[in-house]
Each structure stands twice: as structure tokens, then as C-alpha cells.
DOVOMAR-561543 format. One record per residue: residue number from 1; x, y, z of N, C-alpha, C, O in turn. Coordinates in Angstrom, 1 decimal. Each point is the difference from the previous one (the first is absolute). Layout:
residues N
{r NUM {X Y Z} {X Y Z} {X Y Z} {X Y Z}}
...
This chain:
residues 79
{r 1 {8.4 35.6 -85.6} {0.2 -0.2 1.5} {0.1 -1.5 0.2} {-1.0 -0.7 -0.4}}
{r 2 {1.8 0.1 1.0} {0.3 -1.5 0.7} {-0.7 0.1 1.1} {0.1 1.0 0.7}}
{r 3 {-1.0 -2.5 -0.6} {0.0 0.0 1.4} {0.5 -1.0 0.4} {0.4 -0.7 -0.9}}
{r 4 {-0.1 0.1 2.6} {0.4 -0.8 0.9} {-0.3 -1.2 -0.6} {-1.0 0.2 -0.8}}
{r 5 {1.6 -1.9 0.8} {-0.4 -0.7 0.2} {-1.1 -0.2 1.0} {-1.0 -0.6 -0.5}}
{r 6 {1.1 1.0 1.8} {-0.6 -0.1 0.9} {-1.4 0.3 -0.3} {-1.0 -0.7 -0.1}}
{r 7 {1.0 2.0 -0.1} {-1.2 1.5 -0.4} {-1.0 -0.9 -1.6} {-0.8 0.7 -0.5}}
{r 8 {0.9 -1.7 -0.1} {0.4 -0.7 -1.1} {-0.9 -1.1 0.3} {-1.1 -0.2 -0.6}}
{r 9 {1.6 -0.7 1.8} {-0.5 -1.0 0.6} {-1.6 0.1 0.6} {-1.0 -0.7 -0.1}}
{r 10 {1.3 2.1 0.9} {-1.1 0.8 0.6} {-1.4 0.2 -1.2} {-1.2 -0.1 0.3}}
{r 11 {1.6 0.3 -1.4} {-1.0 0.6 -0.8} {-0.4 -0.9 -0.2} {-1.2 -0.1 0.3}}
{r 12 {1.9 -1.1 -1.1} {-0.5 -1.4 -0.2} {-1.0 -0.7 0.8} {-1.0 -0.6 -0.5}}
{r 13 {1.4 0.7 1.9} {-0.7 -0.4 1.2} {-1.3 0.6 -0.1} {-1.0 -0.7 -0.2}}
{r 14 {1.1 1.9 0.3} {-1.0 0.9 0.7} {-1.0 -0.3 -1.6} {-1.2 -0.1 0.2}}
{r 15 {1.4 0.0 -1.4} {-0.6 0.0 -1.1} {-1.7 -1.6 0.3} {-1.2 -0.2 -0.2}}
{r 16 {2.4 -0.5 0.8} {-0.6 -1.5 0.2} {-1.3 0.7 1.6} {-1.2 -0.1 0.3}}
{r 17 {2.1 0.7 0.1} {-0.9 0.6 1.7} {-1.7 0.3 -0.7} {-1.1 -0.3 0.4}}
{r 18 {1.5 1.3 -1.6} {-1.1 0.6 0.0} {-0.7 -0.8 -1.0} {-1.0 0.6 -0.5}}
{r 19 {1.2 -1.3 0.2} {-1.0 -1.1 -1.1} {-0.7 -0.8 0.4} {-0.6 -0.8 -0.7}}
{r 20 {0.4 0.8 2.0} {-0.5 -0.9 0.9} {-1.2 0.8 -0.3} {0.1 1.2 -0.2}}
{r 21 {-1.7 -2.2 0.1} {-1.2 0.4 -0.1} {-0.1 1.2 1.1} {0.1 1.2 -0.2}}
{r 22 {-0.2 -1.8 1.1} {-0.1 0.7 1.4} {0.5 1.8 -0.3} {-0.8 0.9 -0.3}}
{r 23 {1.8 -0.7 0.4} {0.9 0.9 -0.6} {1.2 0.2 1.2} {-0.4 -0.8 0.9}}
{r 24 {1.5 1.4 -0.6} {0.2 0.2 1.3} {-0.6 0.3 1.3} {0.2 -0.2 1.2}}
{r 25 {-1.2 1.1 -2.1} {-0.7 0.8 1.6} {-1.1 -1.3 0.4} {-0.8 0.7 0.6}}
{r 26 {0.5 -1.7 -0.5} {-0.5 -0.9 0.3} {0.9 -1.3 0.8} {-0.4 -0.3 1.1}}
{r 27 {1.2 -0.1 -1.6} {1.3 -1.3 -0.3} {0.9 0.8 1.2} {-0.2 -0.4 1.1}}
{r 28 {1.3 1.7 -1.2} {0.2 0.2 0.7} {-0.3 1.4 1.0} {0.8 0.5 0.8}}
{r 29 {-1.8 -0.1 -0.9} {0.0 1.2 0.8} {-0.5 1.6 -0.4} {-1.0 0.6 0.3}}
{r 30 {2.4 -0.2 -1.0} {0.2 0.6 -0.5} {0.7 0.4 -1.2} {0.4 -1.0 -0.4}}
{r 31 {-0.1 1.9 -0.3} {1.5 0.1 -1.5} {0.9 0.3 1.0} {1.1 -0.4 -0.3}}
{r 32 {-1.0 1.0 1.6} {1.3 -0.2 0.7} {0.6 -1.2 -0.3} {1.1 -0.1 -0.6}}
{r 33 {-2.0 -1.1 1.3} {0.0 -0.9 0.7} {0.5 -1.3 -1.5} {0.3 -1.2 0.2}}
{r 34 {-0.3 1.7 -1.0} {0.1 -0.6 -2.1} {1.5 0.2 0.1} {1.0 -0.7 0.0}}
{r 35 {-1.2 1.8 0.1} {1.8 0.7 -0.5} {0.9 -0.6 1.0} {1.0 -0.5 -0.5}}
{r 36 {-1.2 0.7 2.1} {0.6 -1.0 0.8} {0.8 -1.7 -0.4} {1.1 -0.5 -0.2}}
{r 37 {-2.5 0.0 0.2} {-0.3 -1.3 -0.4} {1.4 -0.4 -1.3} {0.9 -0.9 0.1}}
{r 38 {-1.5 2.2 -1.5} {0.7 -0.2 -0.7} {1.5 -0.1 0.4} {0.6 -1.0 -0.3}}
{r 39 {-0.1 1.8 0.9} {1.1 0.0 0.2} {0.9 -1.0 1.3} {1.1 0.3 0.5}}
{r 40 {-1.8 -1.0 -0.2} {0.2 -1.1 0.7} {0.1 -1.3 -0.9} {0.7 -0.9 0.4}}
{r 41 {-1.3 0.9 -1.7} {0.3 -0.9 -0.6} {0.9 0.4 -1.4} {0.0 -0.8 -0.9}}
{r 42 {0.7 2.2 0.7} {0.7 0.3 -0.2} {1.6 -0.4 0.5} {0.8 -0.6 -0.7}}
{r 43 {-0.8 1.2 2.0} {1.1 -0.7 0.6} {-0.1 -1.6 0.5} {1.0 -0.6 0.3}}
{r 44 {-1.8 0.3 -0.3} {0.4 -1.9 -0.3} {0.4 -0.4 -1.0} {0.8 -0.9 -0.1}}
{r 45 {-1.5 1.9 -1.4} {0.8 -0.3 -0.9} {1.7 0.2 -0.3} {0.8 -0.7 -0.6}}
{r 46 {-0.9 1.6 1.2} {1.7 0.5 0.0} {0.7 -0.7 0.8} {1.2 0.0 -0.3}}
{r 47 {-1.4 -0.7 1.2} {0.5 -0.7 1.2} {0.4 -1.3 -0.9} {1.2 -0.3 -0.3}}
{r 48 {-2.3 -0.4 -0.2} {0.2 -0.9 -0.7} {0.7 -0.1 -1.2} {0.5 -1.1 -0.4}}
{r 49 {-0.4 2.4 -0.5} {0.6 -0.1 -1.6} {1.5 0.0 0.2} {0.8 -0.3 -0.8}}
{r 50 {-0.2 0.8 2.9} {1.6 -0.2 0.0} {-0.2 -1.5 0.6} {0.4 -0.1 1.2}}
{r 51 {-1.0 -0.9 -1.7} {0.3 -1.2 0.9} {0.2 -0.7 -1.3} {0.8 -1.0 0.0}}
{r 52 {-1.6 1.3 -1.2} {-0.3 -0.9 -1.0} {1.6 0.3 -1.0} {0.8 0.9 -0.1}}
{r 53 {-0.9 -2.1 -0.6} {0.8 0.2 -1.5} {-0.1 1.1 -1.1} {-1.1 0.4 -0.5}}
{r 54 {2.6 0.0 0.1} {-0.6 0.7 -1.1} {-0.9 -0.3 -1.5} {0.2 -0.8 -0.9}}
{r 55 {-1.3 1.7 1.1} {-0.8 -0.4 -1.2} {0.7 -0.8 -1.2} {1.2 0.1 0.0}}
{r 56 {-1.8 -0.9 -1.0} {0.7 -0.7 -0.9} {-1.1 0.2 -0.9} {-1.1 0.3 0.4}}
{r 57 {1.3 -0.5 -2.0} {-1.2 0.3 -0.7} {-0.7 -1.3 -0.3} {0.7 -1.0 0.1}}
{r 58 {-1.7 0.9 -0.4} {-1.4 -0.9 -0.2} {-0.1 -0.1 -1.4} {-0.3 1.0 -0.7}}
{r 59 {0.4 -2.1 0.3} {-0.7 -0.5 -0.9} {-1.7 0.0 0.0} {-0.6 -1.0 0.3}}
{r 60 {0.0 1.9 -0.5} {-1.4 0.4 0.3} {-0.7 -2.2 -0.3} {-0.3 -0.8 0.8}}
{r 61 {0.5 0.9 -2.2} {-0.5 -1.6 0.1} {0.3 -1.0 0.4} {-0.9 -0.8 0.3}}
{r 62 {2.0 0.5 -0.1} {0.7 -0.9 1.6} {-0.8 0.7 1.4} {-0.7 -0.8 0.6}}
{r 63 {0.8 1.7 -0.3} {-0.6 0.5 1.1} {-1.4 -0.5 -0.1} {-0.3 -0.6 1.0}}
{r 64 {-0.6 0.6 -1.7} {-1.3 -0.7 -0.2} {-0.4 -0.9 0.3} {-1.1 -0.2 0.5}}
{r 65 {2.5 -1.2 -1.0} {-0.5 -1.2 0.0} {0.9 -0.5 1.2} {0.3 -1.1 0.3}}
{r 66 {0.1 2.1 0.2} {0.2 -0.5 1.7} {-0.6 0.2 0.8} {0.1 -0.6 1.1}}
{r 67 {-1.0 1.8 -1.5} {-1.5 0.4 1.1} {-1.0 -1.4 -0.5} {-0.7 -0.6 0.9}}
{r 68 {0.7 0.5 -1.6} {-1.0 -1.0 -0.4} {0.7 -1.5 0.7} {-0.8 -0.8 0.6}}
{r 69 {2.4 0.4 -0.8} {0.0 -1.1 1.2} {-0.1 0.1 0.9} {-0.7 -0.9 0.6}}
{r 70 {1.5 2.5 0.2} {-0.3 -0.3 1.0} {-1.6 -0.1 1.0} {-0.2 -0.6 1.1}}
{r 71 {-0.6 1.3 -1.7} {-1.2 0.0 0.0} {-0.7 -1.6 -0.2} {-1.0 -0.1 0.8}}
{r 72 {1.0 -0.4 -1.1} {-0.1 -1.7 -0.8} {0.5 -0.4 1.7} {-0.9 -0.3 0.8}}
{r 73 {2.1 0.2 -0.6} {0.4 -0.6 1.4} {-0.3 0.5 1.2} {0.1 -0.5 1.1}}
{r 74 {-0.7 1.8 -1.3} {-0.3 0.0 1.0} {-1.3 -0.5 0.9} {-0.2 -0.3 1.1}}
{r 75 {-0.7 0.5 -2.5} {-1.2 -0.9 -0.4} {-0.1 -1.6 0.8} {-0.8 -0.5 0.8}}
{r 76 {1.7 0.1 -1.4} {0.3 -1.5 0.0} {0.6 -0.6 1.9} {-0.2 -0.8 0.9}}
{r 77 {0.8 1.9 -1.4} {0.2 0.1 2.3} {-1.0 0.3 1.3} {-0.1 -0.3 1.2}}
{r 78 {-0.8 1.0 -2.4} {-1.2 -0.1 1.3} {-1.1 -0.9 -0.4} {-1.1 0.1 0.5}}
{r 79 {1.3 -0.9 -1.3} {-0.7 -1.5 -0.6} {-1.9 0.5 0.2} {-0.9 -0.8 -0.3}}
């Protein structure tokens, strides 16, 4: 079975919702009120992934030592 990008985004979300110490029923309310939530930042994700470029692949160790500059500058920017 496939699911949705969307439905995809949602689980990711809602995974992060409920890790929260608190749990949902605390944080927001209710597991209505999670699954909502989730899917509010579901569709921002989707909103956003047609604005961006197509993926390109990563050099995982280049990708490292650019978190690490840019991280270093940004450092350096708030002195």
C-alpha cells in the first residue's frame, strides 16, 4: 500500500507531536487536536516542497563540513 506524500508528511509531523514530554493530550488538547496540528504542518510542507528546487544528491561528508561552517558563522555573527 502507498501512501500520500501529504498523509507521509502528516505521520512525520504528528511522530515529532507526540514526543513531546508533555504528550499531545497536554501540549495540545487532545489526539484530535495532534492529528489536526499534524496535518497543518503537513500541508506547509507540501506547499513549500512545490516552491523549492529539485532534490540533488549530497555528498553526506561535504554536507558535514558545511553544517560545521555554516554553524562556525553563524557563531561568529552573533559575536
Amino acid at each position: 500500500m502507498e501512501i500520500s506524500k501529504r498523509d507521509y508528511f502528516a505521520a512525520q509531523a504528528l511522530t515529532g507531536l507526540l514526543a513531546q514530554p508533555n504528550g499531545p493530550g497536554e501540549s495540545l488538547g487532545s489526539h484530535k487536536a495532534a492529528a489536526e496540528q499534524a496535518f497543518l504542518y503537513a500541508d506547509a510542507m507540501m506547499k513549500l516542497s512545490k516552491t523549492l528546487m529539485d532534490p540533488v544528491e549530497i555528498d553526506p561528508e561535504q554536507f558535514g563540513k558545511e553544517m560545521a561552517t555554516d554553524k562556525k558563522s553563524s557563531e561568529t555573527k552573533r559575536g
